[in-house]
Legacy VTK file of the C-alpha trace (Angstrom):
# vtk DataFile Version 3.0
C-alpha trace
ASCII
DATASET POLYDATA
POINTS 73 float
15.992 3.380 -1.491
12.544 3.249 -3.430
11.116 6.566 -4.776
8.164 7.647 -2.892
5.824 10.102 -4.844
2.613 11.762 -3.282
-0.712 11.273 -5.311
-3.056 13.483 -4.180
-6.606 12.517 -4.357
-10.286 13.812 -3.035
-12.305 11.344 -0.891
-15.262 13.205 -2.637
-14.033 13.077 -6.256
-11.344 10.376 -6.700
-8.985 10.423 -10.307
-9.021 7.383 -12.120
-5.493 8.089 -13.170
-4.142 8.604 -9.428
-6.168 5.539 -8.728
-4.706 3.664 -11.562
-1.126 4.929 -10.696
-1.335 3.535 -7.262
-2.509 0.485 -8.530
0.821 -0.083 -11.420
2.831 0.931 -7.736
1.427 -2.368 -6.363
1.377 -4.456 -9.528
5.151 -3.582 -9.702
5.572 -5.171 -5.979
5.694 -1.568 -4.386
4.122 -0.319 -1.305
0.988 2.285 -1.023
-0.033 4.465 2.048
-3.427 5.716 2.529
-5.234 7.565 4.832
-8.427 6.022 7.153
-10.337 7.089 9.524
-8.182 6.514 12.429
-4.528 5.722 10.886
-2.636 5.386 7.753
-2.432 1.872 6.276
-0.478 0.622 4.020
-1.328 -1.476 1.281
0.716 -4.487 -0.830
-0.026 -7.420 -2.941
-0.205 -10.191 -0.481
0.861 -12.459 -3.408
4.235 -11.194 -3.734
6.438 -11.939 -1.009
8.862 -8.861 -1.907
6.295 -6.426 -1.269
5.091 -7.915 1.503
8.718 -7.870 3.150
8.668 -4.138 2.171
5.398 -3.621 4.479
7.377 -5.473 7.163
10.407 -3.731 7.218
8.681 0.049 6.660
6.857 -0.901 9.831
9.895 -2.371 11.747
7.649 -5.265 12.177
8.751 -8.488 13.470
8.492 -11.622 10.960
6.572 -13.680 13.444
3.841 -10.653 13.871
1.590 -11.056 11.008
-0.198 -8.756 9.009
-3.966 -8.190 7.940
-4.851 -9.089 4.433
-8.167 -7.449 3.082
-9.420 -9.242 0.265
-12.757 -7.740 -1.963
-15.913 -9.437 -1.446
LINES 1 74
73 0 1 2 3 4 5 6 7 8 9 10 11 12 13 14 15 16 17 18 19 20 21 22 23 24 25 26 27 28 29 30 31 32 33 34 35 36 37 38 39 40 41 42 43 44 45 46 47 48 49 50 51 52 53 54 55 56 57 58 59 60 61 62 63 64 65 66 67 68 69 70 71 72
């Protein structure tokens, strides 16, 4: 089973380092879960098909139920 680590962070004054740390989890294929307004997502790179099998399975998701992929404008 994968490690999972907490990395705290403040909405109000976010750490570079925590920021870059969750960032090498996803560049490694892992899996990160944040907080929003409503829910907790979880985030993946959509470009690795490992990782996104990882989202699947944490959410007990069906293959034929797709995701939502957020790209940066």
């Amino acid at each position: 089973m994968p490690e999972t680590r907490i990395l705290p962070v403040s909405s109000d004054h976010p750490s570079a380092n925590v920021i870059d740390e969750a960032a090498a989890i996803l560049n490694a294929g892992g899996i990160v879960a944040f907080p929003t307004e409503t829910v907790y997502g979880l985030a993946a790179d959509a470009f690795n098909e490992n990782a996104v099998r990882r989202v699947f399975a944490a959410k007990g998701r069906p293959g034929d139920n797709p995701l939502i992929v957020h790209l940066a404008g």
